[in-house]
N, C-alpha and C positions, 0 to 999 in steps of 0.2 A: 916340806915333807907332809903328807898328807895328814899322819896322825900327830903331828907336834901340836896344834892346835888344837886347844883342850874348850875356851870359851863357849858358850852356848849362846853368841849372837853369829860365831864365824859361819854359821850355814845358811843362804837364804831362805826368808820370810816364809811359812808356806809351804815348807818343803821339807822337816826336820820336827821332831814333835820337840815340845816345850823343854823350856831348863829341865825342871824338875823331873821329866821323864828320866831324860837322858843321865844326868846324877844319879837318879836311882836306877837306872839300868848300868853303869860303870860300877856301883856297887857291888850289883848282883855279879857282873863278871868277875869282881876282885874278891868274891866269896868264893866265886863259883873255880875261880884259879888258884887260890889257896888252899880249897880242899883237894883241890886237884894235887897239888904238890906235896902236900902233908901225907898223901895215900901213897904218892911214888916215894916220901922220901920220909919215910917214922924216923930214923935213926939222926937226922939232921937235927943239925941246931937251929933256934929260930932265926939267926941271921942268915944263916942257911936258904933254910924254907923262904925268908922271907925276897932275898935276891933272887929266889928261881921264880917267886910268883911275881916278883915285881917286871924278870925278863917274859915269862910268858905272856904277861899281860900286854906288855910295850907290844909283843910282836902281834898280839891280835886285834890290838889297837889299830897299828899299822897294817895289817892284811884289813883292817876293815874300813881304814883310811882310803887305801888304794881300790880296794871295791867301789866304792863311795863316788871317787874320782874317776872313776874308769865309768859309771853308769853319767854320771854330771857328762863327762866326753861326750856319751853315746845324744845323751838328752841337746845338746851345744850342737850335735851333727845336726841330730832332727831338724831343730829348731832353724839354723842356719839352711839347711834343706827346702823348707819349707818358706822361710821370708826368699828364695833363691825362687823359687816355682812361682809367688806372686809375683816378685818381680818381672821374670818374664812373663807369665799372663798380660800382664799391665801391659805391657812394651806391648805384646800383639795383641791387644785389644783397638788401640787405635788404626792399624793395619788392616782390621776384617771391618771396621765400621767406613774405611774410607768408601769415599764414593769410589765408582769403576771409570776407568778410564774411556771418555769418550769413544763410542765406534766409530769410524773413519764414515763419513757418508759417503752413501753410492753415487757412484758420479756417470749421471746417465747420458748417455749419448746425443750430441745433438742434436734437434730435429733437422729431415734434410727438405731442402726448399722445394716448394712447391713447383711443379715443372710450368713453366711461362704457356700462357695459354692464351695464343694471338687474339688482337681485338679485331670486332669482328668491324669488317669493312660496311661504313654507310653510304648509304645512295646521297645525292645531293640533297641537300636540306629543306630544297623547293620541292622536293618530290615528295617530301612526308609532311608539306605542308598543309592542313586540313581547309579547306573551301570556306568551310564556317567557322575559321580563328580570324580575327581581325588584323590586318595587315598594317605596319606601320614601316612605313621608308626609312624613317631615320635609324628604325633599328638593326636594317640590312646591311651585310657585309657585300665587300665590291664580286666575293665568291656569288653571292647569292643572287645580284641583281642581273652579274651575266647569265646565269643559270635563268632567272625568268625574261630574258629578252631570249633566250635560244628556245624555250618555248614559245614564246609568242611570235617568233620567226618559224615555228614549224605548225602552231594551229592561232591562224588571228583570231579566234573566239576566245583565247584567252586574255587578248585586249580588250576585249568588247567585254568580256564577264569584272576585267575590272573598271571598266567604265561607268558601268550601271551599276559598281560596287562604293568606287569612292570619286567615281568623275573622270573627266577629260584631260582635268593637269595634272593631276595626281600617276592619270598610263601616261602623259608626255613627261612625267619626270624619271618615270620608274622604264619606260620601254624607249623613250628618246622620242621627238618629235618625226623624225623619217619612219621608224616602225608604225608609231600612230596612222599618219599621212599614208603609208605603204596598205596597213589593215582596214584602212576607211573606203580608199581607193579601189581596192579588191571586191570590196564590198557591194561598192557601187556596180562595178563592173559585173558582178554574180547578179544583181536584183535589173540589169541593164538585157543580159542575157535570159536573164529565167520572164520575163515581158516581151520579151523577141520573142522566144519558145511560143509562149502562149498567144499572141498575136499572131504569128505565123499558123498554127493550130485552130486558131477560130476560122 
């Protein structure tokens, strides 16, 4: 019951003023209800007077018990209220500091191939051969060497320009011994005719 307990350590620390207050404020009440009851009740005896001040006292003891206890309630709410609000703070503070959830990256389209773009057709390899690169047989393909007897089958000064380039064995390896033979031949026969010409003419 709230007001049974009369000691002066039963309230916490801090909160309730000192012994001696409070003793001297119980007094003051037990004067102050004494005279209260002596003014309502002259005619009483003292054991009288003295059981009504002793029951009014009790009861305002205990209405101020239950006051007492009723604000301690309200302060226990707070309190409890408040260690409730940290609590959850706490809890959602780790939630607003997380990091964000990665964004899905864009996933871009792939590039589309490049449209095929035909190689371009070359002439024979003898035709883009330059007069003044050096010629080497061993490093002709069998493409290449037919390609320079089909020349030299359609102009013999092209035997004759590599004769005077790298020799006689070198056209009889590269044009075959009967083209040589065929282009030397011709030859004779053009400088046989162009001396008829001019013999005939003188």
């Amino acid at each position: 019951m709230p007001g049974a307990t009369t000691g002066c350590c039963s309230t916490p620390a801090g909160t309730a003023p000192r012994c001696e207050d409070r003793q001297a404020d119980r007094r003051a009440q037990r004067h102050a209800v004494a005279a209260a009851v002596d003014a309502a009740m002259p005619g009483a005896c003292e054991n009288e007077r003295r059981a009504a001040a002793d029951r009014q006292l009790h009861e305002r003891v205990t209405a101020q018990g239950w006051a007492r206890e009723h604000e301690w309630e309200q302060v226990r709410a707070r309190q409890a209220a408040a260690k409730a609000h940290r609590a959850e703070a706490a809890a959602a503070q780790p939630a607003d500091d997380a990091p964000a959830a990665p964004v899905a990256g864009v996933v871009l389209p792939a590039p589309r191939p490049a449209a095929a773009v035909p190689a371009p057709v070359l002439e024979p390899e003898t035709a883009d051969v330059d007069d003044d690169q050096e010629l080497v047989l061993e490093d002709l393909t069998p493409d290449q060497v037919r390609d320079w007897r089909v020349r030299a089958m359609k102009d013999h000064s092209v035997v004759f320009d590599h004769i005077d380039r790298y020799g006689e064995p070198s056209a009889r390896r590269l044009f075959s011994n009967q083209l040589v033979d065929q282009a030397q031949h011709h030859a004779r026969l053009g400088h046989l005719n162009l001396g008829y010409s001019t013999w005939g003419q003188a």
